[in-house]
N, C-alpha and C positions, 0 to 999 in steps of 0.2 A: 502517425505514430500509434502504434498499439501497446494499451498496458494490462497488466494480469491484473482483475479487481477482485477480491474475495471479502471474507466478511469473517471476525474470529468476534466469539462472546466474551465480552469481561462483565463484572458483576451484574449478569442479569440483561444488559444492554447488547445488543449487535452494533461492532463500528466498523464501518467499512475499508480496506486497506488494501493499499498497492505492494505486491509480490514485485521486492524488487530484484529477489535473488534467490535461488534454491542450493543448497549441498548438502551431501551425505557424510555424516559424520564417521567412524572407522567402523563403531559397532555395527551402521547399517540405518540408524535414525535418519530422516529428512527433515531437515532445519529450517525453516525460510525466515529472509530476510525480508519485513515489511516493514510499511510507512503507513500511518493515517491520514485518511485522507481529509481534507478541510468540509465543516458542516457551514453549509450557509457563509460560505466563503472566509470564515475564522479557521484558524488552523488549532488544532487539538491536540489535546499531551495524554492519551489514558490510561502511555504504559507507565506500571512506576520498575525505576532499576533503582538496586544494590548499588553501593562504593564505600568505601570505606570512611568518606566525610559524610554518609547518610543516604537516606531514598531522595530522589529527584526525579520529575515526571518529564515523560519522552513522548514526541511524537512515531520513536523510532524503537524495533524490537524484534528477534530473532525467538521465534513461535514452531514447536512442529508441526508439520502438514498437516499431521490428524484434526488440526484444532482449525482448521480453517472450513469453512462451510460458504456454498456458493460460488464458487469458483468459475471465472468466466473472465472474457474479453470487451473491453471497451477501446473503440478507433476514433482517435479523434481523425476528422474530415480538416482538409487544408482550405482556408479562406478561398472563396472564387476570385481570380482576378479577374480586372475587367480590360480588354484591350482599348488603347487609346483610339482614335478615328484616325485611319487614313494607315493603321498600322498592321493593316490585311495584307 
């Protein structure tokens, strides 16, 4: 499976994040829908959103293209199997 990995700056820090969607808004903007991805196998919240019962942090957030830096592919490889004997 191949995923879009990019990297947007929040205060100062670089996190790295899965492109898991792109669309053009009417004016002509490019939105992307990201996800952060887990440090040290914890999963992370750095965006904070708006509602109307108050801010709450997301690991999830909808960022324009321009703010994204980095941008590239990662493939994950599928496990080797191993054939049984005798199953030549």
């Amino acid at each position: 499976m191949t995923r879009t990995i990019a990297f947007v700056r929040i205060q100062n820090q670089k996190v790295a994040v899965e492109i898991v969607n792109v669309f053009t808004t009417g004016d002509g903007r490019r939105i992307a829908s990201v996800e952060a991805l887990p440090v040290n196998g914890k999963t992370i919240r750095p965006f904070t959103q708006y509602s109307i019962g108050g801010p709450s942090q997301s690991s999830e957030a909808r960022i324009p293209v321009a703010f994204l830096t980095d941008i590239g592919f990662a493939v994950d490889m599928p496990a080797p199997t191993i054939a049984e004997v005798g199953s030549l």
